[in-house]
KOLBAVEX-914729 format. One record per atom (N, C-alpha, C): residue in three letters; x, y, z; atom name. Coordinates in pm, 1 decimal, decimal comma. Example, Ala and Ser with C-alpha at 12.3 -4.5 7.8 and 13.67 -1.06 7.14 Angstrom:
# residues 2
  residuo      east     north        up  atomo
      ALA    1319,0    -569,0     780,0      N
      ALA    1230,0    -450,0     780,0     CA
      ALA    1320,0    -330,0     780,0      C
      SER    1285,0    -225,0     708,0      N
      SER    1367,0    -106,0     714,0     CA
      SER    1290,0       3,0     787,0      C
END
This chain:
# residues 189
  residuo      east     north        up  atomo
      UNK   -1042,7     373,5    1260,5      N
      UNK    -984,3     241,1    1241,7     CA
      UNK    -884,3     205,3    1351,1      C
      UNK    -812,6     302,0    1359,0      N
      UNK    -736,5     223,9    1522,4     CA
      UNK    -760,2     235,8    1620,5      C
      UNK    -858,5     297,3    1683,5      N
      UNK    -943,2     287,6    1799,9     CA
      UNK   -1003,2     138,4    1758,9      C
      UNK   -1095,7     111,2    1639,1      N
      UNK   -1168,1      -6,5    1659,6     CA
      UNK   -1060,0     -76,1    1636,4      C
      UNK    -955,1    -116,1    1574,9      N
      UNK    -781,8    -182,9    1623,1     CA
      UNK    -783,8    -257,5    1725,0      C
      UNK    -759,9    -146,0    1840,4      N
      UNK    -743,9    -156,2    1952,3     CA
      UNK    -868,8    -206,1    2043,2      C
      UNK    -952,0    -163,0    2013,0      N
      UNK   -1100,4    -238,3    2130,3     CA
      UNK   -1062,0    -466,1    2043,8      C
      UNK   -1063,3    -452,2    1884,3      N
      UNK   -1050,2    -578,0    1862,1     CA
      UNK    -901,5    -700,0    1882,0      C
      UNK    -802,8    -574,4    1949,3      N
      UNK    -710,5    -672,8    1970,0     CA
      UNK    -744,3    -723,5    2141,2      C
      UNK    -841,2    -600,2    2204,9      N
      UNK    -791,9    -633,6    2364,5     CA
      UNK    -929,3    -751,6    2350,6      C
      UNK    -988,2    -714,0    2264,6      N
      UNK   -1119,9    -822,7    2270,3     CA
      UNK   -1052,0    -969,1    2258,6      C
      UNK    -983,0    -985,0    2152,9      N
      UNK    -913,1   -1080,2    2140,1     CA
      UNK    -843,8   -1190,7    2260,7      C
      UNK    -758,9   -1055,8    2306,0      N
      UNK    -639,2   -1110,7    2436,4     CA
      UNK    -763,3   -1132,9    2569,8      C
      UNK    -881,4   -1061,2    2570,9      N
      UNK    -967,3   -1136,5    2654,0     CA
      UNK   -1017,6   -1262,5    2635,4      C
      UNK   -1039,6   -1299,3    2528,4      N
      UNK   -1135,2   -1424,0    2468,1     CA
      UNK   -1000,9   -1541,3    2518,7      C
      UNK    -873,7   -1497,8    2434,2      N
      UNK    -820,7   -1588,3    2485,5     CA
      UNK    -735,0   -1640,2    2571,0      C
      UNK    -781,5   -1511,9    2670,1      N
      UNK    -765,3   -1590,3    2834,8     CA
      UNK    -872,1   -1617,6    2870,9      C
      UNK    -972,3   -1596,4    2830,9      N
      UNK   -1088,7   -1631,4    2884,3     CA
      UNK   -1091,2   -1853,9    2857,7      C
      UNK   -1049,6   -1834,6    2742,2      N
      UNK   -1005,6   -1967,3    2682,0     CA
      UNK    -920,0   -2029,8    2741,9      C
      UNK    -813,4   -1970,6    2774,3      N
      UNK    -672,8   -2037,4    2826,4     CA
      UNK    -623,4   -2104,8    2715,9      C
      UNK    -602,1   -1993,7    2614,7      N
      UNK    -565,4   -2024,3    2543,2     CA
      UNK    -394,8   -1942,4    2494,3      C
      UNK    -412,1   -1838,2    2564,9      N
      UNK    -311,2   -1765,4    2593,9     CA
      UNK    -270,5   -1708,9    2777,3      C
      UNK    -116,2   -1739,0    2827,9      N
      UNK    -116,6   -1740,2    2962,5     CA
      UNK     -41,5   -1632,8    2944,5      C
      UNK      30,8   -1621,5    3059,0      N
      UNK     120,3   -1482,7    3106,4     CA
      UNK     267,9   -1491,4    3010,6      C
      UNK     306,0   -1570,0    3024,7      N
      UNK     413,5   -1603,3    2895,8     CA
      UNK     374,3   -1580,6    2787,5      C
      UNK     288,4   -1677,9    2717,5      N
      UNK     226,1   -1633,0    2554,6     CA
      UNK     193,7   -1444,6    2563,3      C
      UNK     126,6   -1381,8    2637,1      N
      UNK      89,6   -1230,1    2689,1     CA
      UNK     236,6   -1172,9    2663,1      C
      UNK     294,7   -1212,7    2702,0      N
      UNK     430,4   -1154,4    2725,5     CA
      UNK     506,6   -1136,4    2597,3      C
      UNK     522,5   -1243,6    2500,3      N
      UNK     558,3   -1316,0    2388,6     CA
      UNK     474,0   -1220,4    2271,1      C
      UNK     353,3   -1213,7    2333,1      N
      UNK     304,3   -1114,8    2207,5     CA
      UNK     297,3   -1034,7    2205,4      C
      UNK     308,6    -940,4    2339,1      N
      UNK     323,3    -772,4    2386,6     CA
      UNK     507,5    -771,8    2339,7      C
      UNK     570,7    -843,0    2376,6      N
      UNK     729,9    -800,4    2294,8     CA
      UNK     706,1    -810,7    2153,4      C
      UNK     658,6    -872,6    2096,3      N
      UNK     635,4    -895,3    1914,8     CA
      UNK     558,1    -764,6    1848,2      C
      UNK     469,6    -743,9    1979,0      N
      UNK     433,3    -607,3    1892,1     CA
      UNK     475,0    -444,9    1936,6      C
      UNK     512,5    -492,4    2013,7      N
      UNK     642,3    -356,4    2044,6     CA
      UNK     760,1    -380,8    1948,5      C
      UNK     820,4    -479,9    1905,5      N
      UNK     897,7    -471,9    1761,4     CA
      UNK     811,6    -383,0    1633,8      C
      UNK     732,5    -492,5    1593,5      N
      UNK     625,6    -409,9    1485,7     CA
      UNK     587,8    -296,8    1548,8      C
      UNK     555,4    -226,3    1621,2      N
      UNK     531,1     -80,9    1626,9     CA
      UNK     666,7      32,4    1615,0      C
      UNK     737,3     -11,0    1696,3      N
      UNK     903,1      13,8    1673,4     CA
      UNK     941,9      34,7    1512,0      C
      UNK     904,8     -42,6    1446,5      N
      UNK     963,8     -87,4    1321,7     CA
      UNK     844,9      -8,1    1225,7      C
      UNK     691,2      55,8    1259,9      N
      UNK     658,8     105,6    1180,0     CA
      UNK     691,9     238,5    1210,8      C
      UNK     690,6     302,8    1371,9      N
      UNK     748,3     417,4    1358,0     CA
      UNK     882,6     460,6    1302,2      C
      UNK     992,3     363,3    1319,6      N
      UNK    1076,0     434,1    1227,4     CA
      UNK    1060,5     410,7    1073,9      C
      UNK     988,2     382,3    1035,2      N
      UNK     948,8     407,8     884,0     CA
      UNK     855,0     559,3     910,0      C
      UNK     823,1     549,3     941,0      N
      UNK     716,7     683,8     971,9     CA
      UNK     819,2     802,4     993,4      C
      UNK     873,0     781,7    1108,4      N
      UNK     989,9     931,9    1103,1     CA
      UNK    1091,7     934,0     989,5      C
      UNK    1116,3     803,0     945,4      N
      UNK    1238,7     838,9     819,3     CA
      UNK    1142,0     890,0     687,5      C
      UNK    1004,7     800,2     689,8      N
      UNK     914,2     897,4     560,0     CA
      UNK     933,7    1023,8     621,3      C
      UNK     893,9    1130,3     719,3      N
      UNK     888,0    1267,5     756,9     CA
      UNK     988,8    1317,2     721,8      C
      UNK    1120,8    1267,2     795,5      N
      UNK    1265,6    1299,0     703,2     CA
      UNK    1285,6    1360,0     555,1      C
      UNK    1242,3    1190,4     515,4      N
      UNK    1265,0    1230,7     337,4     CA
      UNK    1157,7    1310,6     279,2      C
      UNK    1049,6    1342,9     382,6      N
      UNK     988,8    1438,9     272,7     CA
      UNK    1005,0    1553,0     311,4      C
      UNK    1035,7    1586,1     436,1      N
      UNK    1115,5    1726,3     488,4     CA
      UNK    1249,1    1755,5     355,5      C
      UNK    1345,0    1657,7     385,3      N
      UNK    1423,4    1687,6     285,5     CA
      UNK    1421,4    1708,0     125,7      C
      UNK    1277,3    1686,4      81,7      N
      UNK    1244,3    1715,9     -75,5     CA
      UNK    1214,2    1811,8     -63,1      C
      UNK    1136,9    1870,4       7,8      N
      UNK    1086,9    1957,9       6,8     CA
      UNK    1169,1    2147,0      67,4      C
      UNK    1271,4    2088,5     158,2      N
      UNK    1353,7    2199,3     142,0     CA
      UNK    1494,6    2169,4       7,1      C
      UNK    1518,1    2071,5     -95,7      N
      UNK    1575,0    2061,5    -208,5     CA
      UNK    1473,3    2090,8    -315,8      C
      UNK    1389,5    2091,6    -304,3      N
      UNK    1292,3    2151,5    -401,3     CA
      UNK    1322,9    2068,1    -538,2      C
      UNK    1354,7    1906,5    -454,1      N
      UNK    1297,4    1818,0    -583,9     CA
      UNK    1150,0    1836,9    -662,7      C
      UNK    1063,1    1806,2    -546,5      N
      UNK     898,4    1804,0    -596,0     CA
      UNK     856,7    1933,9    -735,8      C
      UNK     913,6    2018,4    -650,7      N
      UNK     856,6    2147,9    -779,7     CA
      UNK     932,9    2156,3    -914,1      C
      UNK    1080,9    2080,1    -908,5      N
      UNK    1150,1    2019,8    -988,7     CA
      UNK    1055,3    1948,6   -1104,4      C
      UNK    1050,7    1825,8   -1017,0      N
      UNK     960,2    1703,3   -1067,8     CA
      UNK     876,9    1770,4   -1168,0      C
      UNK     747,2    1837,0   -1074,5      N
      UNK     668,6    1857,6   -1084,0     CA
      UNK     665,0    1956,6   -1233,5      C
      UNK     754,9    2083,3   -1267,4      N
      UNK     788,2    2150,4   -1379,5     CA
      UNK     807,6    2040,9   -1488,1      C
      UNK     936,0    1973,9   -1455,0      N
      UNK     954,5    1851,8   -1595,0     CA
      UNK     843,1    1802,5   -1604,5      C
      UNK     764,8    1741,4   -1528,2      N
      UNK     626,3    1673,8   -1533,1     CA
      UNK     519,0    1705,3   -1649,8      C
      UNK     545,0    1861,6   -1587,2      N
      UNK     401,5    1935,5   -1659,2     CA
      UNK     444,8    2005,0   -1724,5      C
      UNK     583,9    1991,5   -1818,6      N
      UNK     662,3    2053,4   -1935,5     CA
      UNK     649,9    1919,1   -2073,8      C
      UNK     652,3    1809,5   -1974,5      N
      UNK     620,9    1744,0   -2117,6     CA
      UNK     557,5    1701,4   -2153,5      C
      UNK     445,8    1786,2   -2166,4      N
      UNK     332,5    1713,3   -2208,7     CA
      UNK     175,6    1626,8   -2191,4      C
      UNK     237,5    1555,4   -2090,7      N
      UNK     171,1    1482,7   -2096,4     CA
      UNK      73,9    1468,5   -1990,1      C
      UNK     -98,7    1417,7   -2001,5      N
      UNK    -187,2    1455,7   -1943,3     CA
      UNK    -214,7    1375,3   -1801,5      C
      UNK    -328,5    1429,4   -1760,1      N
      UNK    -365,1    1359,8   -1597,7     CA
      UNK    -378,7    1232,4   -1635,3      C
      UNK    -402,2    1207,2   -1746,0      N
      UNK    -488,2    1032,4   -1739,5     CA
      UNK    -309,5     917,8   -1788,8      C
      UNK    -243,7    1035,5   -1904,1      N
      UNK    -105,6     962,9   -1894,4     CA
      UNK     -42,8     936,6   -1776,1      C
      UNK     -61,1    1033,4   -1668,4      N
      UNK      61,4     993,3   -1573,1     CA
      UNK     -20,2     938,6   -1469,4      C
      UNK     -96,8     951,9   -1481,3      N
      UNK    -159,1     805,4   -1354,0     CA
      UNK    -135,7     690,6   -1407,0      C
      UNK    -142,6     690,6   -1532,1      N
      UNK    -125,2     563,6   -1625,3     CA
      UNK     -16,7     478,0   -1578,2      C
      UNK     137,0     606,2   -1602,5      N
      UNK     221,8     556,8   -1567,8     CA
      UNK     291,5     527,9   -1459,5      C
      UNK     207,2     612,4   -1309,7      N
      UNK     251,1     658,3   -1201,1     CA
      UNK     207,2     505,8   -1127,5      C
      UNK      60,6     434,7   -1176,8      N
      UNK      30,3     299,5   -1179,9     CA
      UNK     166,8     180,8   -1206,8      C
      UNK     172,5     210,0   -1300,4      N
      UNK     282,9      99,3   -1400,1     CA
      UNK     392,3      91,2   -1310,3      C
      UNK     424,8     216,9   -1264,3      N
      UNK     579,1     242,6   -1165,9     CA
      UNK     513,5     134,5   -1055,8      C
      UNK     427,5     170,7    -987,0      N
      UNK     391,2     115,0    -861,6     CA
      UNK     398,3     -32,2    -872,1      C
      UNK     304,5     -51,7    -946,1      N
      UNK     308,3    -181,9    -968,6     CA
      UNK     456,6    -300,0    -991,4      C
      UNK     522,9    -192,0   -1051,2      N
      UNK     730,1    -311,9   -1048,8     CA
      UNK     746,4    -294,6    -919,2      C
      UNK     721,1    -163,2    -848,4      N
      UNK     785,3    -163,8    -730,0     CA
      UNK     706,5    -277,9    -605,3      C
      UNK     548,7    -284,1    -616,7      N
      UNK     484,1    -374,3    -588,9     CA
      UNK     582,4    -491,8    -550,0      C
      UNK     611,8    -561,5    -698,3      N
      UNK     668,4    -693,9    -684,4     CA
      UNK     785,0    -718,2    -590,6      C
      UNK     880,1    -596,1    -622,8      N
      UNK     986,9    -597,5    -475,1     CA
      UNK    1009,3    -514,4    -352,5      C
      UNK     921,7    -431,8    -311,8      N
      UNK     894,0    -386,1    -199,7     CA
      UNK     795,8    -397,2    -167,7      C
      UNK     763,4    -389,2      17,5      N
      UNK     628,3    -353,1      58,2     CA
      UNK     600,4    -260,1      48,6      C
      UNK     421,0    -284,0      99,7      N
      UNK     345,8    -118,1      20,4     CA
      UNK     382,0      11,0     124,9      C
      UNK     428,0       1,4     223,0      N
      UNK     456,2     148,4     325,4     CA
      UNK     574,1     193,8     238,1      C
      UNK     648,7      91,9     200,0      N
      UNK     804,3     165,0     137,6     CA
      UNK     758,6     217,4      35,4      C
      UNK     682,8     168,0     -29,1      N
      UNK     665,8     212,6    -181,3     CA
      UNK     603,5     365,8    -199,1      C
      UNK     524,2     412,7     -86,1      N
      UNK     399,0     504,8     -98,1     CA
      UNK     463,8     602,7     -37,1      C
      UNK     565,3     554,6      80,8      N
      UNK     632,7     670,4     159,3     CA
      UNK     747,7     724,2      77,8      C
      UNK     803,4     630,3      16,7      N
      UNK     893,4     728,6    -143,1     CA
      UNK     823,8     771,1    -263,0      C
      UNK     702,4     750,2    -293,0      N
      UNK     674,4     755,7    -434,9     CA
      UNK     564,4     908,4    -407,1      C
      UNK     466,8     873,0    -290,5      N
      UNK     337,2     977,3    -261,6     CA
      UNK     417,5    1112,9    -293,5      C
      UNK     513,6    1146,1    -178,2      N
      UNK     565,7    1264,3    -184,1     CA
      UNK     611,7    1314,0    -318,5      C
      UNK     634,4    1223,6    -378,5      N
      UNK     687,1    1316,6    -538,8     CA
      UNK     583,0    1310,7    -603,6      C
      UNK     508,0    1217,2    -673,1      N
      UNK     415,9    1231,4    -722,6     CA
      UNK     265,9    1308,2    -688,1      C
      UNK     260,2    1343,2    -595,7      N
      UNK     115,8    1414,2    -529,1     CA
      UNK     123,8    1509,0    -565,6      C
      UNK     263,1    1625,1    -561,7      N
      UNK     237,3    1739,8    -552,0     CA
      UNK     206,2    1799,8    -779,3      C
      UNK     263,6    1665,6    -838,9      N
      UNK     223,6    1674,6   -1005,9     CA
      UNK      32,7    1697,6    -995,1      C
      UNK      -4,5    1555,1    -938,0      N
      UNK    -142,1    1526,5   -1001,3     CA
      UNK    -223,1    1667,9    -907,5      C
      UNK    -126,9    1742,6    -826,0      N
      UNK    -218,3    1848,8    -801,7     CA
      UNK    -248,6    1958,5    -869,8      C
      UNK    -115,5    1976,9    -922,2      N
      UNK     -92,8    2075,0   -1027,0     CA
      UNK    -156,8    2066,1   -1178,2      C
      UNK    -197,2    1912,9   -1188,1      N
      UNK    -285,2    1890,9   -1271,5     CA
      UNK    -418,6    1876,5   -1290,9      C
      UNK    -466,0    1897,6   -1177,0      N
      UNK    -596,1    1903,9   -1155,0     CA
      UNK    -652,6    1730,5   -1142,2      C
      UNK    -544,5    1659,4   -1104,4      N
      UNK    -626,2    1530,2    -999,0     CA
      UNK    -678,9    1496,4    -892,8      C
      UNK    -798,1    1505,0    -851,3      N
      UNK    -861,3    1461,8    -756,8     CA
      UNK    -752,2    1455,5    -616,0      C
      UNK    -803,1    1434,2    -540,4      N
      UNK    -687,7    1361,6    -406,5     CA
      UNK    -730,8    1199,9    -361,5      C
      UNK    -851,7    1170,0    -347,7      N
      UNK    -935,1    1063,8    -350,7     CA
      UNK    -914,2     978,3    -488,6      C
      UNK    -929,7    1009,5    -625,1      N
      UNK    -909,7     978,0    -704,1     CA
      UNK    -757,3     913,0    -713,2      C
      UNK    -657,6    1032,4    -651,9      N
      UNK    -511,5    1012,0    -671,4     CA
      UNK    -465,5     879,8    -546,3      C
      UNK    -533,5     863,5    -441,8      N
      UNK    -506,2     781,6    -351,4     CA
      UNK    -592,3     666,9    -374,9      C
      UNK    -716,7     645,2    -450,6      N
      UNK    -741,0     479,9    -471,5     CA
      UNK    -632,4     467,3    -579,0      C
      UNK    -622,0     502,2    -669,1      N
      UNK    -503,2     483,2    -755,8     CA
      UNK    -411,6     420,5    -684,1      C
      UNK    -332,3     478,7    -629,0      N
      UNK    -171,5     424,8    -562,9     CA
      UNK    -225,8     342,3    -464,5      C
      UNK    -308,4     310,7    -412,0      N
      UNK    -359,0     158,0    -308,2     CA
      UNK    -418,4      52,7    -375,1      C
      UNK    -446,6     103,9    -511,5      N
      UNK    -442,3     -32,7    -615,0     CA
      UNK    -338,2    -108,0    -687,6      C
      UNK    -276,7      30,9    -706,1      N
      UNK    -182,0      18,9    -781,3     CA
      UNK     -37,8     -65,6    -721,8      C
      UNK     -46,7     -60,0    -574,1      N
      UNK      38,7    -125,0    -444,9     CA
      UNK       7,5    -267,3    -449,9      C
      UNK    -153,2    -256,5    -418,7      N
      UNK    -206,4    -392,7    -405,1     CA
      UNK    -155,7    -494,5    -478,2      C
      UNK    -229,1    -447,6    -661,8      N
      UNK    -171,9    -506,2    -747,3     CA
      UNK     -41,5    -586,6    -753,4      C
      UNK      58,8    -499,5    -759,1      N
      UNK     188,5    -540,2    -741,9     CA
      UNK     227,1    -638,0    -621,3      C
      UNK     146,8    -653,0    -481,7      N
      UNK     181,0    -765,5    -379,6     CA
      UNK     111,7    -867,9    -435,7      C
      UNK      56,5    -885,8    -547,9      N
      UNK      20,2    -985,4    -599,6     CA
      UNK     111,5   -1041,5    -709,6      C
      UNK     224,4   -1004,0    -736,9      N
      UNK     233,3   -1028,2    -869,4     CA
      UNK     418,8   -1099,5    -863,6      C
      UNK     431,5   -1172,2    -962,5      N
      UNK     572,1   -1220,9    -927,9     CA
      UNK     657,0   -1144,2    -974,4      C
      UNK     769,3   -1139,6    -912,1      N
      UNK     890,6   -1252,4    -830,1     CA
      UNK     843,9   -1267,3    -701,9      C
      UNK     782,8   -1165,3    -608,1      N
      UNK     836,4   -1125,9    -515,2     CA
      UNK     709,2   -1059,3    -442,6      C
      UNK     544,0   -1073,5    -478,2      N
      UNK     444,0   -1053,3    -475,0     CA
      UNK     452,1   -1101,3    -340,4      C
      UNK     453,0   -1038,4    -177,5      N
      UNK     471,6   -1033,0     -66,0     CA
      UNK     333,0   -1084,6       8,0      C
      UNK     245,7   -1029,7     -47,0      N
      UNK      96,4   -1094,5     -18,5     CA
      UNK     120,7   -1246,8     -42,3      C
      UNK     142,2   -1281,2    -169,1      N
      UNK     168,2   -1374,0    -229,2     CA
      UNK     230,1   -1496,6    -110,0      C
      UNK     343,7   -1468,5     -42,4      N
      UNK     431,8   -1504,3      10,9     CA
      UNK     367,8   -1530,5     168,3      C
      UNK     254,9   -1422,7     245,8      N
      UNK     227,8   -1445,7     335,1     CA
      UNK     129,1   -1552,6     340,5      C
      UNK      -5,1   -1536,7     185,3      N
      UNK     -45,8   -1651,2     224,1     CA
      UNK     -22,7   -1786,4     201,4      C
      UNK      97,1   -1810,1     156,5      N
      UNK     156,0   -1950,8     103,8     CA
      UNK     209,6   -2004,4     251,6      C
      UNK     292,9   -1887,1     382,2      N
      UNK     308,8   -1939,5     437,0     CA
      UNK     266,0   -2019,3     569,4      C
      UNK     143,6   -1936,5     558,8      N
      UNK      23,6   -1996,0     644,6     CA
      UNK     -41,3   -2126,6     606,1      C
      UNK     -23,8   -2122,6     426,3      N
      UNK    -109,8   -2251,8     377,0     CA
      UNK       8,9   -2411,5     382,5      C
      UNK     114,0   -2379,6     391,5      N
      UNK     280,9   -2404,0     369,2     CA
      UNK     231,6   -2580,3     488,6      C
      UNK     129,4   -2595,6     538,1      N
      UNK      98,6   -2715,6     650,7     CA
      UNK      51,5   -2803,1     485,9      C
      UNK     -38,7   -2768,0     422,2      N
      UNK    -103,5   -2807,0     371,1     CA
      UNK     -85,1   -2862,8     199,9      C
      UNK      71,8   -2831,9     234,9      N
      UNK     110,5   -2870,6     122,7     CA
      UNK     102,3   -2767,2     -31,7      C
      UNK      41,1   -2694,7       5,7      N
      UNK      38,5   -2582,2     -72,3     CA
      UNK     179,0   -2503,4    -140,9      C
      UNK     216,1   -2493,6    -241,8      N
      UNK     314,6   -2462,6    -337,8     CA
      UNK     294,9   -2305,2    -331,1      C
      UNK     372,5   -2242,2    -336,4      N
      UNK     388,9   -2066,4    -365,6     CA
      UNK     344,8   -2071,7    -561,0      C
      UNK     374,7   -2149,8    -631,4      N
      UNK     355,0   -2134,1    -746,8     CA
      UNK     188,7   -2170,1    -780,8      C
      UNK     131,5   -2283,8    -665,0      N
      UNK      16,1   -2264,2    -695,1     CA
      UNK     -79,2   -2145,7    -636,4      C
      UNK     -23,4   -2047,9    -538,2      N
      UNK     -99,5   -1958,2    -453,0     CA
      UNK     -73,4   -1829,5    -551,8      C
      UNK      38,7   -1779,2    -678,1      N
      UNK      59,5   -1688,4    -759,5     CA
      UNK     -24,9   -1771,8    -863,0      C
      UNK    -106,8   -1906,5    -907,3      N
      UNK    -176,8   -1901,8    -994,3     CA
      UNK    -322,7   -1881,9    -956,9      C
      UNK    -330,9   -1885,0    -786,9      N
      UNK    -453,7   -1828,1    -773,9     CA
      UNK    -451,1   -1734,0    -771,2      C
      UNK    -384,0   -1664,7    -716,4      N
      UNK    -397,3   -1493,0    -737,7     CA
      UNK    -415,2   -1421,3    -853,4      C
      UNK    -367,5   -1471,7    -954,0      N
      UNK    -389,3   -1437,1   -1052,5     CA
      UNK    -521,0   -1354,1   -1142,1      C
      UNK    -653,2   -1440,6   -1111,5      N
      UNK    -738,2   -1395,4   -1129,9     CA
      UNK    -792,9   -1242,0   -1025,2      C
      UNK    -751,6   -1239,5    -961,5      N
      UNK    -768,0   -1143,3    -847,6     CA
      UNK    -660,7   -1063,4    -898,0      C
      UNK    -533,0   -1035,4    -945,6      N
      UNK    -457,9    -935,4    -986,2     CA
      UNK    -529,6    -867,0   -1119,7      C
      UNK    -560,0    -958,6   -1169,8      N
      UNK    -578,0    -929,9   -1319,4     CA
      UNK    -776,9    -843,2   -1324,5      C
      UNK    -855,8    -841,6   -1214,4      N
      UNK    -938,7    -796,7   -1208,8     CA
      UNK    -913,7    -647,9   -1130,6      C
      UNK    -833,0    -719,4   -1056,9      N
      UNK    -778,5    -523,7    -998,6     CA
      UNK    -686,8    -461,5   -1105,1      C
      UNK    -667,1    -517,6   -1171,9      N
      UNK    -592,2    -436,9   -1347,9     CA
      UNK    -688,4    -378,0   -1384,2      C
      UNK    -798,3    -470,1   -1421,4      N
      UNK    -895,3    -424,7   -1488,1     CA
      UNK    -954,6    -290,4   -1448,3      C
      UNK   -1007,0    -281,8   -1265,9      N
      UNK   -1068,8    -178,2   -1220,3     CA
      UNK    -950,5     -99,0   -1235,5      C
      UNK    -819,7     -92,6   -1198,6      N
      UNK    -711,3      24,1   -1214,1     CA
      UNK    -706,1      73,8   -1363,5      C
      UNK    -722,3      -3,8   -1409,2      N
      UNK    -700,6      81,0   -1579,4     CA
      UNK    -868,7     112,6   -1597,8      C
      UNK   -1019,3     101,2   -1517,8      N
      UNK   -1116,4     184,1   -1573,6     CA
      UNK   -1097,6     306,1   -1440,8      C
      UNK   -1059,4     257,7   -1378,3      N
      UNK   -1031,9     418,0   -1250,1     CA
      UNK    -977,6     538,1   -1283,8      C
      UNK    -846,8     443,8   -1375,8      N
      UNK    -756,2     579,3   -1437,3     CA
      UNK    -839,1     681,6   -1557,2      C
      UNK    -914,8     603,3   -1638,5      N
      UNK   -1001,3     629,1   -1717,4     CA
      UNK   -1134,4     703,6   -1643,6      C
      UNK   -1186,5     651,2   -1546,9      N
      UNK   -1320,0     712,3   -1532,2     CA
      UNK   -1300,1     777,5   -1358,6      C
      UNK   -1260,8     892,2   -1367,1      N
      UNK   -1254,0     911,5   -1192,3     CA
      UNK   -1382,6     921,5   -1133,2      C
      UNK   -1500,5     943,6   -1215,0      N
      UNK   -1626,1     914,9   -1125,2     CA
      UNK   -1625,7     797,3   -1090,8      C
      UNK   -1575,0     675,6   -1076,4      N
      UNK   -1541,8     579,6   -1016,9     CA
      UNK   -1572,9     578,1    -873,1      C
      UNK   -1445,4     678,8    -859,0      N
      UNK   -1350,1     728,1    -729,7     CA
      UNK   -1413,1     845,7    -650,3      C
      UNK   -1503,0     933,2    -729,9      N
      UNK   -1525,2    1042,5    -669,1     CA
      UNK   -1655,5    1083,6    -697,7      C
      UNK   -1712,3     975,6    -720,3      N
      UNK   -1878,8    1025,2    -759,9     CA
      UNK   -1982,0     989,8    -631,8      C
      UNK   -1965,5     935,5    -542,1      N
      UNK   -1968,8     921,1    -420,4     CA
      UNK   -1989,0    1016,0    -335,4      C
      UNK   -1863,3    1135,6    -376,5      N
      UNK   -1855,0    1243,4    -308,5     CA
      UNK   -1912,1    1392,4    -350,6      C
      UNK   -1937,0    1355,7    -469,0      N
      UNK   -2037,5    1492,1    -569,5     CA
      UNK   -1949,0    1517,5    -613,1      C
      UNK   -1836,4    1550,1    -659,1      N
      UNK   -1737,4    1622,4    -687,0     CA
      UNK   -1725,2    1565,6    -849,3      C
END
């Protein structure tokens, strides 16, 4: 995926000079914009490495992970709920923040429980999704209102379209959690 990334952005910046549609200024303008965004995802990237370096020599996870699998409760409960979490956090964070604090604690439970890894990762990329759909603060929500934002388009009417689209990825997240051949029957496993 980021090799083909990269062949479709330079394809791009050809077409539109080929167009003149972008000059040495605009070139310029968008090579600084995405040296910010790359900037800005690597240090999310080294501070995730950080914090999971640091759980892992505090020996939260195996912490976690004991209370986890002391009370009780089964693989299909805590995806259940490991979903439910994601999903509030959905509404007020983006999905890198959410996955780069939540993966590390929760992965090392559903291993110990005998969850899938495939299984355990469509989970939490639905479960993300979901939540950029959903209000206050549904961020998806927000990007495409502001693209539509010419057209007169309302944020309250772009969270009532979404709607149907949240509420069907509910649906598949609560039969995923239920049926992991879903997720992993694909793979024989």
């Amino acid at each position: 995926p980021t090799e083909a990334g990269a062949v479709g952005a330079a394809a791009a910046l050809i077409i539109g000079f080929a167009m003149r549609r972008i000059g040495t200024r605009a070139a310029w303008r968008i090579s600084v914009q995405t040296g910010h965004i790359t900037a800005a995802v690597c240090f999310l990237i080294i501070g995730a490495s950080i914090y999971s370096r640091m759980l892992a020599f505090s020996g939260v996870p195996a912490s976690i992970t004991q209370i986890a699998l002391n009370s009780g409760i089964g693989p299909t409960e805590f995806l259940l709920l490991f979903a439910a979490l994601l999903i509030i956090l959905g509404t007020v964070l983006d999905s890198s923040s959410i996955m780069l604090v939540t993966v590390p604690l929760a992965f090392p439970i559903t291993q110990q429980m005998g969850v899938d890894t495939v299984h355990f990762g469509l989970i939490t990329v639905l479960a993300v999704e979901i939540g950029l759909l959903t209000p206050p603060l549904g961020l998806s929500v927000f990007v495409v209102q502001s693209s539509l934002r010419e057209l007169g388009v309302t944020l309250g009417e772009v969270f009532r379209g979404a709607a149907p689209f949240a509420l069907i990825m509910a649906a598949t997240l609560v039969a995923l959690v239920f049926i992991p051949q879903i997720a992993t029957g694909l793979l024989g496993r």
